[in-house]
N, C-alpha and C positions, 0 to 999 in steps of 0.2 A: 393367778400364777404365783408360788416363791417365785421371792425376791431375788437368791440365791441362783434359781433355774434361769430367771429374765435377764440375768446379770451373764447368766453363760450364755442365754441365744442372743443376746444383742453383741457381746462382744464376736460370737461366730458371725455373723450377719457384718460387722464392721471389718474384721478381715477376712472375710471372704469378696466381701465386695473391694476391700482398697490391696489387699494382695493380689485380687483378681485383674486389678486394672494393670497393676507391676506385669504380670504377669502376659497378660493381654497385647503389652506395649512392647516387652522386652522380648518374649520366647519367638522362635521363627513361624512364617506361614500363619499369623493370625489375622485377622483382620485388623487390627490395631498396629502392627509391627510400628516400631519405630517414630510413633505419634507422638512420643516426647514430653519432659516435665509436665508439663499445664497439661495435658490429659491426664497424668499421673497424678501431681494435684486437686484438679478437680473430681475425679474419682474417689480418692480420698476421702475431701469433703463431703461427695453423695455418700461416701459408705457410714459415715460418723452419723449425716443426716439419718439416713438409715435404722443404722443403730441406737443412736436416743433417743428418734421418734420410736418405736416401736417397745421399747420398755423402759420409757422413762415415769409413766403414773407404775409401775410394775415394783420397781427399783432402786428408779431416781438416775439410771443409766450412767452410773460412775464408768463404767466398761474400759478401766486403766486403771490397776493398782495405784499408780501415783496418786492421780486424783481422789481413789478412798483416802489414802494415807496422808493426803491435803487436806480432806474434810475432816479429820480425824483429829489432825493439828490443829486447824480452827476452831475445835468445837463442834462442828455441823453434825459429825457421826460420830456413832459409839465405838470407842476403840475394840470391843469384847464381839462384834461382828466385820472387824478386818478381815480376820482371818478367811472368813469363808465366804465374803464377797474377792477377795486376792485369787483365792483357790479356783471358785467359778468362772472368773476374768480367765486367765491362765489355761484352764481346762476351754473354756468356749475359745479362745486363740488358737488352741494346736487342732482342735473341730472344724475352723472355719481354712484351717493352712492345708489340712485335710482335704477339703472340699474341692480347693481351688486345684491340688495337685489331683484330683480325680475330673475334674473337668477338662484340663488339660495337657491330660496326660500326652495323648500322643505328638501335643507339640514339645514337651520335654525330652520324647526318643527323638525329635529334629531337631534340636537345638544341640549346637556344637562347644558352645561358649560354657563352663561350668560353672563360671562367676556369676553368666544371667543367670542361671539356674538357683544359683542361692541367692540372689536378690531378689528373686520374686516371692520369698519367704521372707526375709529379714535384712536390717541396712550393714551399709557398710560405709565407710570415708571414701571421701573422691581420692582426699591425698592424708595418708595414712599418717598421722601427728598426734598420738593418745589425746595428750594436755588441750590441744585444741579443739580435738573432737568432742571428749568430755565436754570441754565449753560453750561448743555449740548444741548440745543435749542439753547441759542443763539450761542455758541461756531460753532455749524454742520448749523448754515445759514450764519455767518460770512462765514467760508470757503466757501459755497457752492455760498453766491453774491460774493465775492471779487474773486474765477474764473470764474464767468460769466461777471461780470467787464472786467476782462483782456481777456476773449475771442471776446467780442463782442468791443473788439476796430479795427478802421477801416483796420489796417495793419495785422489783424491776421482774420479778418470774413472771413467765409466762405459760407455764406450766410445761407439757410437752412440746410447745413451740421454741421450747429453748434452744430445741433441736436447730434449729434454723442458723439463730446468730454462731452457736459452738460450731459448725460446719464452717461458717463464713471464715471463722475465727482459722478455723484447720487449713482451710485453701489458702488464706493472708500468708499462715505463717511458714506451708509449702512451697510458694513461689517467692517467696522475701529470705526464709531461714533455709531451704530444703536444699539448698546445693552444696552442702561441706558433710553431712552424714546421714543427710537422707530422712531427719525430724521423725524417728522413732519414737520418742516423748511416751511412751509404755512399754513395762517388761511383756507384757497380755499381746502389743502388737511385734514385739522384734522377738526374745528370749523362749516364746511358747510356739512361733511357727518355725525359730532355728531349731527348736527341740524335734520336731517334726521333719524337717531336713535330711538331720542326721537318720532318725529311724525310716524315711521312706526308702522304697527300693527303685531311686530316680536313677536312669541310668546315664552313665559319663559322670557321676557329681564328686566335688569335690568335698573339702574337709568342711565343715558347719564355721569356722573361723572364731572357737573358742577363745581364742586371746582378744579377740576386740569384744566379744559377747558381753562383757562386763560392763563395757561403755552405756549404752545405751538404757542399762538397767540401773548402774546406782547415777548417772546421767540426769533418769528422769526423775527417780525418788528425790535427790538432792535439790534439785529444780523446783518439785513440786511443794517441799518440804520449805523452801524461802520463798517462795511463794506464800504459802499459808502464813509464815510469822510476818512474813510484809502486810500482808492485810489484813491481820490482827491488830497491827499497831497503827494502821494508820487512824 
Protein backbone atom coordinates (compact mmCIF):
# COMPACT_ATOMS: atom_id res chain seq x y z
CA UNK A 1 0.00 0.00 0.00
CA UNK A 2 1.16 3.96 -0.39
CA UNK A 3 2.14 5.41 2.27
CA UNK A 4 0.14 8.35 1.45
CA UNK A 5 -3.24 5.93 1.07
CA UNK A 6 -2.36 4.11 4.61
CA UNK A 7 -1.95 7.47 6.16
CA UNK A 8 -5.66 8.39 4.86
CA UNK A 9 -7.24 4.99 5.96
CA UNK A 10 -5.73 4.92 9.35
CA UNK A 11 -6.43 8.41 10.12
CA UNK A 12 -10.33 7.33 8.75
CA UNK A 13 -10.37 4.39 10.93
CA UNK A 14 -9.06 6.60 14.00
CA UNK A 15 -12.04 8.95 13.56
CA UNK A 16 -14.34 7.08 12.69
CA UNK A 17 -13.97 4.92 15.56
CA UNK A 18 -13.04 7.92 18.39
CA UNK A 19 -15.89 10.37 16.69
CA UNK A 20 -17.97 7.46 16.68
CA UNK A 21 -17.85 6.74 20.34
CA UNK A 22 -18.55 10.96 20.87
CA UNK A 23 -21.11 10.33 19.05
CA UNK A 24 -22.39 7.04 20.34
CA UNK A 25 -22.29 8.75 23.89
CA UNK A 26 -23.65 12.14 23.29
CA UNK A 27 -26.64 11.73 20.28
CA UNK A 28 -30.26 10.48 21.76
CA UNK A 29 -31.55 6.79 21.85
CA UNK A 30 -28.23 5.09 21.45
CA UNK A 31 -27.13 2.51 23.29
CA UNK A 32 -24.32 4.32 24.84
CA UNK A 33 -26.38 7.71 25.71
CA UNK A 34 -24.87 9.35 28.29
CA UNK A 35 -21.85 6.83 29.33
CA UNK A 36 -19.67 9.72 29.85
CA UNK A 37 -15.87 10.84 29.60
CA UNK A 38 -14.08 7.37 30.32
CA UNK A 39 -16.13 5.81 27.62
CA UNK A 40 -15.24 8.71 25.63
CA UNK A 41 -11.72 8.31 26.46
CA UNK A 42 -11.33 4.91 26.24
CA UNK A 43 -12.79 4.76 22.88
CA UNK A 44 -10.40 7.27 21.88
CA UNK A 45 -7.62 5.20 22.86
CA UNK A 46 -9.08 2.02 20.97
CA UNK A 47 -9.58 4.13 17.88
CA UNK A 48 -5.64 5.57 17.97
CA UNK A 49 -4.97 1.75 18.87
CA UNK A 50 -6.67 0.98 15.84
CA UNK A 51 -5.38 3.32 13.62
CA UNK A 52 -1.50 2.72 14.14
CA UNK A 53 -1.98 -0.76 14.44
CA UNK A 54 -3.23 -1.08 11.19
CA UNK A 55 -0.75 1.12 8.99
CA UNK A 56 1.88 1.61 11.06
CA UNK A 57 4.71 -1.07 8.91
CA UNK A 58 2.45 1.03 5.84
CA UNK A 59 3.39 4.59 6.91
CA UNK A 60 4.81 4.79 10.15
CA UNK A 61 1.12 5.87 11.22
CA UNK A 62 1.79 9.65 11.98
CA UNK A 63 -2.26 9.99 11.33
CA UNK A 64 -1.90 13.91 12.86
CA UNK A 65 -0.35 16.68 10.92
CA UNK A 66 1.29 17.73 14.10
CA UNK A 67 3.08 14.75 14.64
CA UNK A 68 4.51 14.71 10.70
CA UNK A 69 5.47 18.36 11.45
CA UNK A 70 7.10 16.91 14.83
CA UNK A 71 9.04 14.35 13.01
CA UNK A 72 9.90 16.75 10.50
CA UNK A 73 11.41 19.19 13.25
CA UNK A 74 13.40 16.37 14.80
CA UNK A 75 14.94 15.31 11.89
CA UNK A 76 12.85 11.91 11.76
CA UNK A 77 11.01 12.81 8.29
CA UNK A 78 11.60 14.53 5.17
CA UNK A 79 10.27 17.82 5.16
CA UNK A 80 9.54 17.58 1.09
CA UNK A 81 6.85 14.62 1.98
CA UNK A 82 4.76 16.82 4.68
CA UNK A 83 2.94 17.98 2.29
CA UNK A 84 1.18 14.95 1.28
CA UNK A 85 1.18 12.96 4.35
CA UNK A 86 -0.76 16.50 5.95
CA UNK A 87 -3.11 16.30 2.81
CA UNK A 88 -3.92 12.49 3.39
CA UNK A 89 -4.34 12.86 7.21
CA UNK A 90 -7.01 15.75 6.65
CA UNK A 91 -8.63 14.04 3.61
CA UNK A 92 -8.90 10.40 5.65
CA UNK A 93 -10.58 12.84 8.83
CA UNK A 94 -13.35 14.40 6.85
CA UNK A 95 -13.88 10.18 5.28
CA UNK A 96 -14.07 8.82 8.61
CA UNK A 97 -16.36 12.15 10.10
CA UNK A 98 -18.32 10.96 7.03
CA UNK A 99 -18.70 7.66 8.08
CA UNK A 100 -19.84 8.18 11.49
CA UNK A 101 -22.56 10.83 10.31
CA UNK A 102 -23.88 8.00 7.89
CA UNK A 103 -24.14 5.46 10.60
CA UNK A 104 -25.79 7.58 12.65
CA UNK A 105 -27.77 9.30 10.91
CA UNK A 106 -31.15 8.83 12.23
CA UNK A 107 -29.94 9.41 15.72
CA UNK A 108 -29.05 13.01 14.47
CA UNK A 109 -32.77 13.64 13.13
CA UNK A 110 -33.55 12.83 17.35
CA UNK A 111 -31.36 14.72 18.78
CA UNK A 112 -32.52 18.15 19.95
CA UNK A 113 -29.41 19.50 21.29
CA UNK A 114 -27.30 21.21 18.14
CA UNK A 115 -24.12 21.72 20.26
CA UNK A 116 -24.16 17.71 20.65
CA UNK A 117 -24.43 17.56 17.14
CA UNK A 118 -21.21 19.46 16.56
CA UNK A 119 -19.27 17.79 19.08
CA UNK A 120 -19.57 14.57 17.87
CA UNK A 121 -17.40 15.96 14.92
CA UNK A 122 -15.14 18.38 16.54
CA UNK A 123 -14.19 19.91 20.29
CA UNK A 124 -15.01 22.62 21.84
CA UNK A 125 -14.16 24.62 25.60
CA UNK A 126 -16.19 23.53 28.43
CA UNK A 127 -15.87 27.34 29.44
CA UNK A 128 -14.92 29.51 26.62
CA UNK A 129 -11.32 31.54 27.54
CA UNK A 130 -9.16 31.53 23.89
CA UNK A 131 -5.72 32.00 26.06
CA UNK A 132 -6.59 29.20 28.16
CA UNK A 133 -7.93 26.94 25.86
CA UNK A 134 -4.98 27.37 23.36
CA UNK A 135 -3.08 26.30 26.63
CA UNK A 136 -4.53 23.50 27.18
CA UNK A 137 -4.00 22.25 23.27
CA UNK A 138 -1.00 23.05 23.21
CA UNK A 139 0.05 21.85 26.70
CA UNK A 140 -2.02 17.91 25.89
CA UNK A 141 0.05 17.76 22.34
CA UNK A 142 3.40 18.78 23.89
CA UNK A 143 2.96 15.72 26.21
CA UNK A 144 1.31 13.70 23.72
CA UNK A 145 4.62 14.29 20.68
CA UNK A 146 7.37 14.37 23.22
CA UNK A 147 6.13 10.57 24.21
CA UNK A 148 5.75 9.56 20.90
CA UNK A 149 9.32 11.10 20.43
CA UNK A 150 10.81 8.95 22.96
CA UNK A 151 8.74 5.86 21.99
CA UNK A 152 9.49 5.80 18.57
CA UNK A 153 13.35 5.95 19.11
CA UNK A 154 15.33 3.14 17.77
CA UNK A 155 16.27 1.35 21.22
CA UNK A 156 12.66 1.32 22.57
CA UNK A 157 10.31 0.57 18.92
CA UNK A 158 8.51 -1.95 18.98
CA UNK A 159 7.49 -1.87 15.74
CA UNK A 160 3.56 -1.76 15.13
CA UNK A 161 3.13 -2.51 18.90
CA UNK A 162 3.80 1.02 19.26
CA UNK A 163 0.36 1.10 18.74
CA UNK A 164 -0.28 -0.14 22.20
CA UNK A 165 1.74 2.42 24.49
CA UNK A 166 0.59 5.65 21.97
CA UNK A 167 -3.09 4.49 22.90
CA UNK A 168 -2.19 4.18 26.50
CA UNK A 169 -0.58 7.48 26.06
CA UNK A 170 -4.13 9.05 24.34
CA UNK A 171 -6.57 7.63 27.26
CA UNK A 172 -3.81 9.10 30.18
CA UNK A 173 -3.97 12.27 28.51
CA UNK A 174 -8.06 12.20 27.98
CA UNK A 175 -8.99 11.61 31.46
CA UNK A 176 -6.00 13.82 33.08
CA UNK A 177 -5.98 16.83 30.15
CA UNK A 178 -9.55 16.11 28.25
CA UNK A 179 -11.96 18.20 30.42
CA UNK A 180 -11.08 22.11 29.52
CA UNK A 181 -11.28 21.44 25.27
CA UNK A 182 -11.79 18.30 24.68
CA UNK A 183 -7.53 17.20 23.75
CA UNK A 184 -8.07 17.64 20.04
CA UNK A 185 -4.12 17.53 19.80
CA UNK A 186 -4.80 17.22 15.57
CA UNK A 187 -6.06 19.59 12.72
CA UNK A 188 -6.86 15.65 10.79
CA UNK A 189 -9.00 15.05 14.24
CA UNK A 190 -10.90 18.43 14.96
CA UNK A 191 -10.57 20.97 11.64
CA UNK A 192 -11.25 18.14 8.94
CA UNK A 193 -14.54 16.43 10.68
CA UNK A 194 -15.76 20.52 11.52
CA UNK A 195 -15.15 20.89 7.64
CA UNK A 196 -17.62 18.00 7.28
CA UNK A 197 -20.15 19.53 9.66
CA UNK A 198 -20.59 22.57 7.90
CA UNK A 199 -21.07 20.75 4.37
CA UNK A 200 -23.46 17.76 5.79
CA UNK A 201 -27.08 18.04 5.46
CA UNK A 202 -27.58 17.28 9.46
CA UNK A 203 -30.67 18.50 10.44
CA UNK A 204 -31.37 21.23 13.39
CA UNK A 205 -27.24 22.12 13.27
CA UNK A 206 -25.79 24.86 14.12
CA UNK A 207 -22.81 27.09 12.92
CA UNK A 208 -19.40 24.82 12.71
CA UNK A 209 -18.03 27.53 15.56
CA UNK A 210 -15.21 28.99 13.11
CA UNK A 211 -13.92 31.50 15.68
CA UNK A 212 -12.67 28.71 18.08
CA UNK A 213 -11.61 26.50 14.91
CA UNK A 214 -8.38 27.96 15.00
CA UNK A 215 -7.62 26.87 18.49
CA UNK A 216 -7.21 23.51 18.36
CA UNK A 217 -5.22 23.74 15.05
CA UNK A 218 -2.23 26.15 15.53
CA UNK A 219 -2.86 24.67 19.50
CA UNK A 220 -1.60 21.42 18.21
CA UNK A 221 1.12 22.50 15.53
CA UNK A 222 2.56 24.74 18.30
CA UNK A 223 2.50 22.01 20.98
CA UNK A 224 3.96 19.58 18.66
CA UNK A 225 6.48 21.87 17.31
CA UNK A 226 8.16 22.39 21.31
CA UNK A 227 7.82 19.33 21.68
CA UNK A 228 10.19 18.33 19.01
CA UNK A 229 12.83 21.19 19.85
CA UNK A 230 12.56 19.78 23.57
CA UNK A 231 13.79 16.52 22.62
CA UNK A 232 16.23 17.50 20.23
CA UNK A 233 18.09 19.26 22.81
CA UNK A 234 17.79 17.08 25.47
Amino acid sequence: MNPLFGEFIGTALLVLLGNGVVANVLLSNTKGHNSGLIVIAFGWAMAVFVGVFSVAAISGAHLNPAVTVALAVAGKFEWARVPGYVLSQMLGGMMGALLVWVIYRKHYETTDSADLKLATFCTGPAIRSLPGNLLSEVLATFVLVFAILSMVAPKMSLGAMDALPVALLVLGIGVSLGGTTGYAMSPARDLAPRIMHALLPIPGKRSSDWGYAWVPVVGSLLGATLAAVTYTHL
